[in-house]
N, C-alpha and C positions, 0 to 999 in steps of 0.2 A: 278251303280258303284260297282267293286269288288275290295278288296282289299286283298292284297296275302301276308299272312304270310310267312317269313322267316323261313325255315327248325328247325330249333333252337326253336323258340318257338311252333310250327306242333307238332312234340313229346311233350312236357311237358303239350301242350291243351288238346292232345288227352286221355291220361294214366290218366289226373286229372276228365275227362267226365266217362271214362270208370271205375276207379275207386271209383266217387261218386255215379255212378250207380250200383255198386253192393254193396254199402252201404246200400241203400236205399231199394232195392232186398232184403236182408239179414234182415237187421230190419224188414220190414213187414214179409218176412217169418217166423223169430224168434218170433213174436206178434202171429202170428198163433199157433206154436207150443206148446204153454205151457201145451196143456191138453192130449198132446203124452207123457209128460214125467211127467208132476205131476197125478195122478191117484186117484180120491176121495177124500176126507176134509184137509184142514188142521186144527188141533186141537191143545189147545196151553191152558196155564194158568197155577197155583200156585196151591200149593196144602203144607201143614202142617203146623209149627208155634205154638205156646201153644196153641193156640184154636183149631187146627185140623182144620181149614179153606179147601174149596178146592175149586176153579172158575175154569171150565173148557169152551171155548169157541169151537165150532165146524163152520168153514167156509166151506160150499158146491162150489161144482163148479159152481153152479146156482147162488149164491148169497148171499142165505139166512145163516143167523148166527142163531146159537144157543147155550143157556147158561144154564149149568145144577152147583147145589148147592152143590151137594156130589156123592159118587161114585155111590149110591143107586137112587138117584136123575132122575128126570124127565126132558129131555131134553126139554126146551122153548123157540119158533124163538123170537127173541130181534131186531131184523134188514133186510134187505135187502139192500146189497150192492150195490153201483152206477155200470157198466159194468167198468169204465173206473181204478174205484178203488180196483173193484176184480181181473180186469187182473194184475193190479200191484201185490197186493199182493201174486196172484203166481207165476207170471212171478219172482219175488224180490229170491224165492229159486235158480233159474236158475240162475238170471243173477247177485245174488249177492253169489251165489256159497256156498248157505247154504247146501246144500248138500254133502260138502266134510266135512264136521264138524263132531265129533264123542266124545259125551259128556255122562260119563255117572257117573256122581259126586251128586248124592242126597246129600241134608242137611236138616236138620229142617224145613227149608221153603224150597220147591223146586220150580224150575220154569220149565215148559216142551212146546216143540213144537213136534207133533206128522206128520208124512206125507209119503206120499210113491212119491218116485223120481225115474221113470224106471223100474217100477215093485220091487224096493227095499224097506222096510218101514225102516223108521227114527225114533228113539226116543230118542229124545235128552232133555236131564234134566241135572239139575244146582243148587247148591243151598249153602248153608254155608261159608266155606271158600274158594270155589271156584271161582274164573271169568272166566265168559265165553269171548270168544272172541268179541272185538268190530264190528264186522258183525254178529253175532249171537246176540248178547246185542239190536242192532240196530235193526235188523230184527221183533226180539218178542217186542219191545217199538213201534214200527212201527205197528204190526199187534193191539196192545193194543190200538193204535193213532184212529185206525179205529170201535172201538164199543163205540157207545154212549151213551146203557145204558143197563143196567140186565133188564128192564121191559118186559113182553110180547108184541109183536106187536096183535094189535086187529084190 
């Protein structure tokens, strides 16, 4: 048994198939792309305070994190990201447009997220009486959500 759509709803079936289809095109192609347009670590942490504190984290495109103590300091893998939680967190520059950002307000304590976006490097820091914007706030709380400890992986 076949049964025949009316003209009327033909167009609006159609445009809704062909449009969820290149939704779905587009997002997996955007899931591929993230490593054409981010290039190398992102690096991110705090850095002065009365004690001259500094945590710098280093995220590889491979995974691995690493946490160094000061600027003199020896870099130390602390982790190894899950796939599905490293592609977020670079994908997160892309698609949460951390890239259009341009912060360069040092305070006492500073906070920084370091990356290159298209062959461009970013270096974006924060700190005293400054606020950063709530997608750049989020972003670095976000990348901070994801290390679970200063210890060496053995």
């Amino acid at each position: 048994m076949v049964i025949a759509l009316p003209t009327k709803y033909l167009i609006p079936l159609v445009l809704a198939v062909i449009l969820s289809s290149a939704l779905i095109f587009q997002s997996c192609a955007s899931s591929k792309k993230w490593k054409k347009h981010i290039e190398g670590p992102i690096i991110f942490g705090s850095m002065g305070g009365f004690v001259g504190s500094f945590d710098e984290y280093t995220i590889n495109q491979d995974g691995n994190v690493h946490y160094r103590a000061s600027l003199k300091g020896e870099r130390i893998m602390v982790q190894k990201l899950e796939d599905d939680i490293k592609k977020s967190i670079f994908e997160k520059i892309k698609t949460d447009e951390i890239y259009v950002e341009s912060i360069d307000e040092p305070g006492n304590m500073t906070f920084f997220i370091k990356f290159n976006y298209k062959s461009e490097p970013f270096h974006l820091q924060w700190g005293g009486q400054y606020d950063p914007s709530t997608r750049l706030l989020g972003y670095y709380n976000f990348l901070r959500s994801q290390i679970r400890s200063k210890d060496p992986v053995m």
